[in-house]
Biotite code that builds the C-alpha atoms (Angstrom):
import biotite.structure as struc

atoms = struc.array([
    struc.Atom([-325.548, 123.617, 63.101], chain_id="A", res_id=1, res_name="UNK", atom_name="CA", element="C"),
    struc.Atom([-322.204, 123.924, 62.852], chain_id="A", res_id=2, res_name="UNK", atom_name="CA", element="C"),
    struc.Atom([-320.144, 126.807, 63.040], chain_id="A", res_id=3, res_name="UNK", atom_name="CA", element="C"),
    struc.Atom([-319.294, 128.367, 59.260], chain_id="A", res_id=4, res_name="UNK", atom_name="CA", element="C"),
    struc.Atom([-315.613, 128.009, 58.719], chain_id="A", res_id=5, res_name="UNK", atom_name="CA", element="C"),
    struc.Atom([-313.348, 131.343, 58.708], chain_id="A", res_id=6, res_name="UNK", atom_name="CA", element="C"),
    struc.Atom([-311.312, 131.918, 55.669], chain_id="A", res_id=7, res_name="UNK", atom_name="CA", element="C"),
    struc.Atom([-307.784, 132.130, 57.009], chain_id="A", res_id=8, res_name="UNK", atom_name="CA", element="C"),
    struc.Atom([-304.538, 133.755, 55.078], chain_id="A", res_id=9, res_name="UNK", atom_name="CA", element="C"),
    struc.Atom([-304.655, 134.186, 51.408], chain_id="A", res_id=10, res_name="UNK", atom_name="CA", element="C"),
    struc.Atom([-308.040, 133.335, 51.144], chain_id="A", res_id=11, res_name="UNK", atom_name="CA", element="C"),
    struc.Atom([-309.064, 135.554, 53.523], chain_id="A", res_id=12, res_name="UNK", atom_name="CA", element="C"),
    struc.Atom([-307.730, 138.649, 51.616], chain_id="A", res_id=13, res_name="UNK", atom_name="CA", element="C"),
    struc.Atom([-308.585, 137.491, 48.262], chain_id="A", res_id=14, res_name="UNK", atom_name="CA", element="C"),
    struc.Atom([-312.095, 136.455, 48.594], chain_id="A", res_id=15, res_name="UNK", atom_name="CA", element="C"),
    struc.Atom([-314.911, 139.667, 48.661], chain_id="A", res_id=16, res_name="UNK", atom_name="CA", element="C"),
    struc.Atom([-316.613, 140.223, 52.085], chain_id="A", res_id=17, res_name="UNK", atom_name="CA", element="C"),
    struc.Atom([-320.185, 138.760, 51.487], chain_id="A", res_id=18, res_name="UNK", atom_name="CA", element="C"),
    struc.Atom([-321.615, 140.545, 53.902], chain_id="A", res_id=19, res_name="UNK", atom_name="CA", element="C"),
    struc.Atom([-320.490, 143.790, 54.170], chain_id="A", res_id=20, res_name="UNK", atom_name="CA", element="C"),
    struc.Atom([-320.398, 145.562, 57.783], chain_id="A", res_id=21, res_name="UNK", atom_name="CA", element="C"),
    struc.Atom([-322.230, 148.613, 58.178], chain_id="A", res_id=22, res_name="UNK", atom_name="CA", element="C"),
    struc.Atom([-320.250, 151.038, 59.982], chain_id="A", res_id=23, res_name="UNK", atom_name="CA", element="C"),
    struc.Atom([-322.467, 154.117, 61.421], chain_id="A", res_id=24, res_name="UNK", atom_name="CA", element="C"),
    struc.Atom([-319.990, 156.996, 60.716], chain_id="A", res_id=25, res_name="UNK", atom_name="CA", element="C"),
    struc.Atom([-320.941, 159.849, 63.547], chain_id="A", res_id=26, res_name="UNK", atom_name="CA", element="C"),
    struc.Atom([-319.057, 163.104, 64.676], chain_id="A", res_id=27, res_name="UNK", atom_name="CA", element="C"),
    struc.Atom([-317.097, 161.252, 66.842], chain_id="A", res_id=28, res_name="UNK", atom_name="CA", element="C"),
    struc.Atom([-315.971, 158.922, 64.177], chain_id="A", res_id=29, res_name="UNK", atom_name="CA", element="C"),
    struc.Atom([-314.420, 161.731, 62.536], chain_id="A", res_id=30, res_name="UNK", atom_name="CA", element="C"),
    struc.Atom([-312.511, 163.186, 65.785], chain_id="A", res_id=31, res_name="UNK", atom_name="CA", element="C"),
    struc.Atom([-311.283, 160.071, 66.441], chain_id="A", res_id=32, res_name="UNK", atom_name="CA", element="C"),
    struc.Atom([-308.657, 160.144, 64.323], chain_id="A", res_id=33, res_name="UNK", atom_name="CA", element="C"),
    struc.Atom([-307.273, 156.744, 64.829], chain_id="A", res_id=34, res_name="UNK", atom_name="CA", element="C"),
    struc.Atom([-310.941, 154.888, 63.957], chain_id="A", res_id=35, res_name="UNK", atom_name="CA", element="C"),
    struc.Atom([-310.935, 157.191, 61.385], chain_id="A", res_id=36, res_name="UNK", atom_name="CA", element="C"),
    struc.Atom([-307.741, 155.827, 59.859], chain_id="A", res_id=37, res_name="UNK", atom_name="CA", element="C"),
    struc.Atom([-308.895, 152.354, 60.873], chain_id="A", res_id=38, res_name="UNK", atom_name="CA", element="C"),
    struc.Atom([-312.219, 152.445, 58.771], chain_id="A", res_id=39, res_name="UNK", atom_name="CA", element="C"),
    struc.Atom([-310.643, 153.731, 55.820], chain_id="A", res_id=40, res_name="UNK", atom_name="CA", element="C"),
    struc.Atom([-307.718, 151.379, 56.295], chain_id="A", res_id=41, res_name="UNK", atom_name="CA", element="C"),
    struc.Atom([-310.521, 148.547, 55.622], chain_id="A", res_id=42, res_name="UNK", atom_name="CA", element="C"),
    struc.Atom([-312.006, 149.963, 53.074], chain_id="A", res_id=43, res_name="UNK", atom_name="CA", element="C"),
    struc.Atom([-308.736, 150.490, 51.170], chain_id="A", res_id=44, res_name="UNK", atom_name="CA", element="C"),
    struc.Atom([-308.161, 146.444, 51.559], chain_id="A", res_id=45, res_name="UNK", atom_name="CA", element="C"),
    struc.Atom([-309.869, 146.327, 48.428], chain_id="A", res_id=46, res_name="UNK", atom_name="CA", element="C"),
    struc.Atom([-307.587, 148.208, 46.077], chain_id="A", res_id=47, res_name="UNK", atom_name="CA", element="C"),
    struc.Atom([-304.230, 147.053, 48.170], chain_id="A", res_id=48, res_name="UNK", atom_name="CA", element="C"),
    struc.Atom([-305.265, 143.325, 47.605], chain_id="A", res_id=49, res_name="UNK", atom_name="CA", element="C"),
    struc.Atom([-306.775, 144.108, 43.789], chain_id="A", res_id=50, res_name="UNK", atom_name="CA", element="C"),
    struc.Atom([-304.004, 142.340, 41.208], chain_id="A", res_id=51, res_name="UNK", atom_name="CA", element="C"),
    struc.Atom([-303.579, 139.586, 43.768], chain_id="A", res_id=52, res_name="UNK", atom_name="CA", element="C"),
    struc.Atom([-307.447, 139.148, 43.596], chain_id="A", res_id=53, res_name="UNK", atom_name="CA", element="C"),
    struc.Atom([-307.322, 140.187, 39.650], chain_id="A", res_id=54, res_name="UNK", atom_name="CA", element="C"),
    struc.Atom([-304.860, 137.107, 39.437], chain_id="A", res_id=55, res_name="UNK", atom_name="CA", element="C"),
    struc.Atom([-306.857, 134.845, 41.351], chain_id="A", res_id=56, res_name="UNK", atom_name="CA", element="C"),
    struc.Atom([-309.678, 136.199, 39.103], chain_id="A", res_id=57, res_name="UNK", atom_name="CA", element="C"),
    struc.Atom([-308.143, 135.322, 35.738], chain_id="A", res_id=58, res_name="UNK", atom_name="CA", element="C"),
    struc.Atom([-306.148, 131.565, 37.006], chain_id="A", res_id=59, res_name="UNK", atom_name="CA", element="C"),
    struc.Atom([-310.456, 130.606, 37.958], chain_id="A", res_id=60, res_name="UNK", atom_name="CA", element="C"),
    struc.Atom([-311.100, 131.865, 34.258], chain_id="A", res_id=61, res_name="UNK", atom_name="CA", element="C"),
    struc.Atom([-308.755, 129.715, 32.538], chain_id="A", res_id=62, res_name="UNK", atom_name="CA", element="C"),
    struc.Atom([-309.811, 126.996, 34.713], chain_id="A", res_id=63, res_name="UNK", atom_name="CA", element="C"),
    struc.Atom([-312.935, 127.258, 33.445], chain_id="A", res_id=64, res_name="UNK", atom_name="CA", element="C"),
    struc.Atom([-312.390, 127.490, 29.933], chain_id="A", res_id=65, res_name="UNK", atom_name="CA", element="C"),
    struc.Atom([-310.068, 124.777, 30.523], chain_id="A", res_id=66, res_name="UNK", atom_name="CA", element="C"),
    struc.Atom([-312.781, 122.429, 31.377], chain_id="A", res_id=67, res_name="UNK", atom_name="CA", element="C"),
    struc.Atom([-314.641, 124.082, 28.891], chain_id="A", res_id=68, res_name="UNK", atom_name="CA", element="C"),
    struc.Atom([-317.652, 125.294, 31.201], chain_id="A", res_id=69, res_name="UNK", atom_name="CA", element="C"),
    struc.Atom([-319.707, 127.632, 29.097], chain_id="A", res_id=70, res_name="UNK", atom_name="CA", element="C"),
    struc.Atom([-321.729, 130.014, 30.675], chain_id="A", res_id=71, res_name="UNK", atom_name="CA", element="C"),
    struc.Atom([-323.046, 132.148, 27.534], chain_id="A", res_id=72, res_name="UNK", atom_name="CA", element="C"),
    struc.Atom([-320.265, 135.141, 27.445], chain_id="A", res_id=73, res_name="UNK", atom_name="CA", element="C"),
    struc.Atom([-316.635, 135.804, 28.093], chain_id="A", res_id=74, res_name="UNK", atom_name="CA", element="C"),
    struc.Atom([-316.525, 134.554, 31.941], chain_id="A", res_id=75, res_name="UNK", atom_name="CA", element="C"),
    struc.Atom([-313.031, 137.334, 32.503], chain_id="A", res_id=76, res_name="UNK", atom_name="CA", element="C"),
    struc.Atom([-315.723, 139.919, 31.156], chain_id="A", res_id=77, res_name="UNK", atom_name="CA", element="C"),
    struc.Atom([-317.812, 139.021, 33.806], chain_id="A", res_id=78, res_name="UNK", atom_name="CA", element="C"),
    struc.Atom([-314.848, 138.824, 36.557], chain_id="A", res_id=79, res_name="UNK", atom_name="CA", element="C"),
    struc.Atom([-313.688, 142.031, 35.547], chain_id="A", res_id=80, res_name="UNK", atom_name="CA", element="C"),
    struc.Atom([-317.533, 143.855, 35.699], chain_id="A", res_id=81, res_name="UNK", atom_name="CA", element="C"),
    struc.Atom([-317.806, 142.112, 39.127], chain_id="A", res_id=82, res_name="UNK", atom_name="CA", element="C"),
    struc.Atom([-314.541, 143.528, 40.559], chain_id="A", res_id=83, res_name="UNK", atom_name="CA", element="C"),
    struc.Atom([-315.258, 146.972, 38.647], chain_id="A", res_id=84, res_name="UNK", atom_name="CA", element="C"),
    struc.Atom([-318.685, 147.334, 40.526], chain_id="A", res_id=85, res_name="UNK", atom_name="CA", element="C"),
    struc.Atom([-316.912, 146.492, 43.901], chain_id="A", res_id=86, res_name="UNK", atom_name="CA", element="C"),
    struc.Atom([-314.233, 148.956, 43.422], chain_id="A", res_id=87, res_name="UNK", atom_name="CA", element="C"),
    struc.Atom([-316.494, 151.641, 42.293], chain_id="A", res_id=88, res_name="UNK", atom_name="CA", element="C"),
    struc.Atom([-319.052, 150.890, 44.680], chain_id="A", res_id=89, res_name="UNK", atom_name="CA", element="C"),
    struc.Atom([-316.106, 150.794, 47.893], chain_id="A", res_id=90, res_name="UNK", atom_name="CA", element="C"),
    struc.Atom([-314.364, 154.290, 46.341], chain_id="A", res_id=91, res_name="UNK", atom_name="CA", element="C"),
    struc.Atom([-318.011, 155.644, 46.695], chain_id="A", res_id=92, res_name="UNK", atom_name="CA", element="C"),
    struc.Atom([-318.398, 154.416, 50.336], chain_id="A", res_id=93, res_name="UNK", atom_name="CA", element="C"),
    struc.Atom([-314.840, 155.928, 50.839], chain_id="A", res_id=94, res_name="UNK", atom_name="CA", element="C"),
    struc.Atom([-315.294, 159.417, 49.580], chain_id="A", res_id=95, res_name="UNK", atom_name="CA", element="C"),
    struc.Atom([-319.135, 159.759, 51.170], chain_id="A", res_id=96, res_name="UNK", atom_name="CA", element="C"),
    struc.Atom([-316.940, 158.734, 54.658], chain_id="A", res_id=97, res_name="UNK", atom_name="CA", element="C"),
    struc.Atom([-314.031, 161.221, 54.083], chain_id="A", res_id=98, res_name="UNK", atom_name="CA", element="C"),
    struc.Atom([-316.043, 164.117, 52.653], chain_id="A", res_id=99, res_name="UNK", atom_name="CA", element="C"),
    struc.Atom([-318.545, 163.832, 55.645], chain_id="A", res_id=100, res_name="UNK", atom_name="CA", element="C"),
    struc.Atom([-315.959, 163.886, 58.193], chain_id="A", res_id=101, res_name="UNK", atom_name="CA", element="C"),
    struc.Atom([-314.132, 166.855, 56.341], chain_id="A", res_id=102, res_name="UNK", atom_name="CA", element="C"),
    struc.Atom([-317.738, 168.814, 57.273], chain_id="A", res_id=103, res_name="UNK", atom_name="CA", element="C"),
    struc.Atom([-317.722, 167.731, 60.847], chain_id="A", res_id=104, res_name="UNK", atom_name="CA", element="C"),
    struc.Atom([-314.454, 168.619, 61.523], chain_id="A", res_id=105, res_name="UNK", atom_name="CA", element="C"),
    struc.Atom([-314.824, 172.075, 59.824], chain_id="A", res_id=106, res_name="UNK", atom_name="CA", element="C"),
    struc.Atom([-318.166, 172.788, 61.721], chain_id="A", res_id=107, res_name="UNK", atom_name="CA", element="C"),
    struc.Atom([-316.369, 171.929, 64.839], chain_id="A", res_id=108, res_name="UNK", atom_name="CA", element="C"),
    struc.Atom([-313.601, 174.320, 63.729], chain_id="A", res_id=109, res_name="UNK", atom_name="CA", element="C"),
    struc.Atom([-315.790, 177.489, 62.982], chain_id="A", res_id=110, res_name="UNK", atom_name="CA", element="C"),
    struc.Atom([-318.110, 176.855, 66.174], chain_id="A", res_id=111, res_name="UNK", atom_name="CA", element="C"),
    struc.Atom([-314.784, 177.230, 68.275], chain_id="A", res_id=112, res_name="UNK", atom_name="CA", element="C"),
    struc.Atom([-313.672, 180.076, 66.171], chain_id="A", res_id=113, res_name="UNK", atom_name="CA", element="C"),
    struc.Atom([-317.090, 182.080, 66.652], chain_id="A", res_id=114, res_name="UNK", atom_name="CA", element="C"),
    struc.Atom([-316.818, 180.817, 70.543], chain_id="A", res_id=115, res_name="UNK", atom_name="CA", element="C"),
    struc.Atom([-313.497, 182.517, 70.868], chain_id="A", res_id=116, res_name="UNK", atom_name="CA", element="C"),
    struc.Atom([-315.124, 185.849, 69.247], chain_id="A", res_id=117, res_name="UNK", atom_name="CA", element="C"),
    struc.Atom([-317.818, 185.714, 71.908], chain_id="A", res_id=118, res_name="UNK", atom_name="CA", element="C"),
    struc.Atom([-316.163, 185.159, 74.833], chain_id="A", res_id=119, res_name="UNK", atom_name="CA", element="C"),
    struc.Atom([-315.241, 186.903, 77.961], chain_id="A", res_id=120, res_name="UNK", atom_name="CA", element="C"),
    struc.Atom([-312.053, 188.426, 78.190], chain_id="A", res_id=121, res_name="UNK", atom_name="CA", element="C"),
    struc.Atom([-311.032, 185.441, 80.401], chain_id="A", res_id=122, res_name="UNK", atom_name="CA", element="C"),
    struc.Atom([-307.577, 184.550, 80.198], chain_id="A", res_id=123, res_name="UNK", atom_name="CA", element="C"),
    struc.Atom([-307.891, 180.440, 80.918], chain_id="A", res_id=124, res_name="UNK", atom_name="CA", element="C"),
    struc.Atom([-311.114, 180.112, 78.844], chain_id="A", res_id=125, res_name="UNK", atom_name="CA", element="C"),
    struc.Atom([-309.181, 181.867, 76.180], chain_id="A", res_id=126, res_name="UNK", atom_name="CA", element="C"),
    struc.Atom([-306.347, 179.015, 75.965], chain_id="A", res_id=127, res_name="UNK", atom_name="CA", element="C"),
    struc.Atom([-308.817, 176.499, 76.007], chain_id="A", res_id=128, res_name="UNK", atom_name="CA", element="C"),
    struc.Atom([-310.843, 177.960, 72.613], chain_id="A", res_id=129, res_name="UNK", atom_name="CA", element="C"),
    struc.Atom([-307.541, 178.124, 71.144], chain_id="A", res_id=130, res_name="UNK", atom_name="CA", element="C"),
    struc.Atom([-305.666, 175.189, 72.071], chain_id="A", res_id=131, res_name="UNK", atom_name="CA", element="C"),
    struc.Atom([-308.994, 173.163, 70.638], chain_id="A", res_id=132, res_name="UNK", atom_name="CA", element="C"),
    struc.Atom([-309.121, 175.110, 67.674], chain_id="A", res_id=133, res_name="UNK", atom_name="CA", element="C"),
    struc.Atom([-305.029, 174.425, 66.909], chain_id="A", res_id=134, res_name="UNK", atom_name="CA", element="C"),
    struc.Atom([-306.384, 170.671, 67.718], chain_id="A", res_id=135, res_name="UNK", atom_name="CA", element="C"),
    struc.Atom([-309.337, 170.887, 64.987], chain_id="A", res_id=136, res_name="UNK", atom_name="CA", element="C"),
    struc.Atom([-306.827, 172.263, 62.846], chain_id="A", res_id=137, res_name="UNK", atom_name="CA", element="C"),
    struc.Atom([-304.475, 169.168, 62.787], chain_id="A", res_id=138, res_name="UNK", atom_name="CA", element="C"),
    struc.Atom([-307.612, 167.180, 62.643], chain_id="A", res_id=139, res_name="UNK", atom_name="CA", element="C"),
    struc.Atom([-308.942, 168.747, 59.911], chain_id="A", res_id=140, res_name="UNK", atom_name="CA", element="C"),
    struc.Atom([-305.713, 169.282, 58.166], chain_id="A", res_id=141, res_name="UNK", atom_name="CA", element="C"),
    struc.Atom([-305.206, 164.937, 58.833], chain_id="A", res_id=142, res_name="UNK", atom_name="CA", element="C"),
    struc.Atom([-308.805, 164.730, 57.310], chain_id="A", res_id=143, res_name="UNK", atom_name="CA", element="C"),
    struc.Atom([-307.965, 167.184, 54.237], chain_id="A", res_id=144, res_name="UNK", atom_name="CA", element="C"),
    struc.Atom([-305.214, 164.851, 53.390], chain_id="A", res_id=145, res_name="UNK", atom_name="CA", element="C"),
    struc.Atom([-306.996, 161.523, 53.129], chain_id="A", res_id=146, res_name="UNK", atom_name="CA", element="C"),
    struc.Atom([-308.878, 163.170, 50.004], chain_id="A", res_id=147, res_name="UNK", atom_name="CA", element="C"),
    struc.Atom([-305.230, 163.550, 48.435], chain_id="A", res_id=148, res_name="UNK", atom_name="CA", element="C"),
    struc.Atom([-304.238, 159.780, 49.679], chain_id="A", res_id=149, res_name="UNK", atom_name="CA", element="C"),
    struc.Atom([-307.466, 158.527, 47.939], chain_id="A", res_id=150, res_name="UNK", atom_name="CA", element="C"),
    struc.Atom([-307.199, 159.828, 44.528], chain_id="A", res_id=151, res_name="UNK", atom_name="CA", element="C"),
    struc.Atom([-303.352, 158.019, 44.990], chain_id="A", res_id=152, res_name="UNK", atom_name="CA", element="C"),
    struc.Atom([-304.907, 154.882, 45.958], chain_id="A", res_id=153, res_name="UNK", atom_name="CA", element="C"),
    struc.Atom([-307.742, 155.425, 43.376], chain_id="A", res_id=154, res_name="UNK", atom_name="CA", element="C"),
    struc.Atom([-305.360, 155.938, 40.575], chain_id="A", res_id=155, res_name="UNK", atom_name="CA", element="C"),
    struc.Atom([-303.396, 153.038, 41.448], chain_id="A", res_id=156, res_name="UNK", atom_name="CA", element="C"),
    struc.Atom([-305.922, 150.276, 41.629], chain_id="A", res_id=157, res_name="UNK", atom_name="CA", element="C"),
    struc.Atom([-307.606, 151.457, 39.031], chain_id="A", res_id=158, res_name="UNK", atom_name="CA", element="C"),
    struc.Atom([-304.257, 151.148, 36.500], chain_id="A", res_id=159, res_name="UNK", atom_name="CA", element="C"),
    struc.Atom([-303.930, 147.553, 38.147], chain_id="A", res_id=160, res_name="UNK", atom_name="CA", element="C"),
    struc.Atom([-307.138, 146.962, 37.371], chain_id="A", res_id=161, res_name="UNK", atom_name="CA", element="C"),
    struc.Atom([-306.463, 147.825, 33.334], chain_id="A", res_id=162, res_name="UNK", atom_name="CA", element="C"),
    struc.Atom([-303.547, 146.189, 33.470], chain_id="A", res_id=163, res_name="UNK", atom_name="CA", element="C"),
    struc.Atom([-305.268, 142.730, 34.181], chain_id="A", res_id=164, res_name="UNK", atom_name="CA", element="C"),
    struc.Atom([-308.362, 143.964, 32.198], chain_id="A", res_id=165, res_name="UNK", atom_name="CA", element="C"),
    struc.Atom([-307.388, 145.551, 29.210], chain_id="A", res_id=166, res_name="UNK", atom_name="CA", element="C"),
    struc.Atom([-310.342, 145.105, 27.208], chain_id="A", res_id=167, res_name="UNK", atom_name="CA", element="C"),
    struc.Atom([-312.904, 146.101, 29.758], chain_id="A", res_id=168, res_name="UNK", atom_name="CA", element="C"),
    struc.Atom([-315.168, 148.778, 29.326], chain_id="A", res_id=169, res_name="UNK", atom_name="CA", element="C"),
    struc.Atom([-317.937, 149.673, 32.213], chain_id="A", res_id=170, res_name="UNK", atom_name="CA", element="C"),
    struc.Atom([-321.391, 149.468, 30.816], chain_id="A", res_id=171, res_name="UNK", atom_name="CA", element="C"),
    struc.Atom([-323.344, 152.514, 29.481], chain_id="A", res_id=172, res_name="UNK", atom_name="CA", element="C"),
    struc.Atom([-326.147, 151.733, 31.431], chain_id="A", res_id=173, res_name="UNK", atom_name="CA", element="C"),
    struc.Atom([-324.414, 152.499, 34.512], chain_id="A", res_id=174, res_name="UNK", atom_name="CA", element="C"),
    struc.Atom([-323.218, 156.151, 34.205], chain_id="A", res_id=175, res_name="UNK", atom_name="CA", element="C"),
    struc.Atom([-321.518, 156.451, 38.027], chain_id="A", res_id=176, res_name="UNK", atom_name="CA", element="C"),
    struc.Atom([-319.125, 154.040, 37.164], chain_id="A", res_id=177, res_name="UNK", atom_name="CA", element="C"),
    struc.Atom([-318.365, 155.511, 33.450], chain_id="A", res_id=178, res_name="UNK", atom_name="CA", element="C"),
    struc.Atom([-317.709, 158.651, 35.135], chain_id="A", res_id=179, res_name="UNK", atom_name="CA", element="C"),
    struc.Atom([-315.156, 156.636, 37.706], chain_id="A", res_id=180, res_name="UNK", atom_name="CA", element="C"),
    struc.Atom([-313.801, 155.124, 34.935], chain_id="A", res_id=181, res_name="UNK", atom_name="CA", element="C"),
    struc.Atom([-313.373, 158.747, 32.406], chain_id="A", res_id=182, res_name="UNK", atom_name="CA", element="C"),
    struc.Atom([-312.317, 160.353, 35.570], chain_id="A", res_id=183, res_name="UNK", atom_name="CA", element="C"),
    struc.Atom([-309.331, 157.674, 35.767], chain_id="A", res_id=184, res_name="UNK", atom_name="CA", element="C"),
    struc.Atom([-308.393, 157.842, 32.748], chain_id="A", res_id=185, res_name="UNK", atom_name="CA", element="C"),
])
């Protein structure tokens, strides 16, 4: 069988991952602060590629009503739900990652604290407790701050994403994303 051809350069970026990796998020994940950044720096490929993919969208849409290929409904209506429940359904991934790192890290940050309560009057131990707690802090301060970079990155997509769908409203029946969608407003 032959091998399945990988989408190269525009294509690449444009067209939804089919099969999206699982990534197993553990407390390590979350002191790692570079594979942190990494993992959310995939996930926000989404929303930095959105009005080049909401263009792509709409030029396939004319196309098709160009060659007059009715499929029963508006086929943008359909585009636009389809890219709506990917966005949603990546902000959710992205905030379940962030705010369960934000835990780990401040566990880690109060076990060292109550450590350095407890211990001996040691003088080296001492400046070890604190000089991981003052690294938990940065950490967790690094983590804190990805909440604030994700309601940016939120925000924007989600005015590209009226710009390019004006007319879209989510559906009732799914009450997550009309909660996404009033909270964007």
């Amino acid at each position: 069988m032959p091998p399945k051809q990988q989408l190269l350069g525009s294509l690449a970026i444009q067209t939804p991952v089919q099969t999206p990796q699982i990534v197993r998020v553990s407390p390590s994940t979350c002191h790692d602060l570079s594979l942190f950044k990494e993992i959310l720096r995939e996930y926000r490929r989404l929303d930095d590629t959105i009005i080049m993919r909401l263009n792509r969208a709409n030029a396939a849409v004319r196309d098709k009503e160009r060659l007059q290929d009715s499929t029963g409904g508006n086929v943008q209506d359909q585009a636009c739900l389809n890219m709506w429940r990917e966005l949603v359904s990546n902000w959710k991934r992205r905030t379940e990652l962030v705010e369960y790192c934000v835990k780990v890290v401040d566990q880690s940050l109060n076990e060292k604290r109550k450590a350095m309560d407890t211990q001996s009057d040691d003088p080296r131990t001492q400046r070890k407790i604190q000089a991981e707690i003052f690294a938990d802090e940065v950490k967790r301060t690094q983590v804190h701050n990805e909440l604030t970079v994700e309601s940016i990155v939120r925000k924007r997509a989600a005015d590209a994403f009226r710009s390019r769908c004006q007319f879209f409203v989510p559906p009732t029946t799914d009450p997550e994303a009309r909660e996404v969608w009033n909270a964007a407003q």
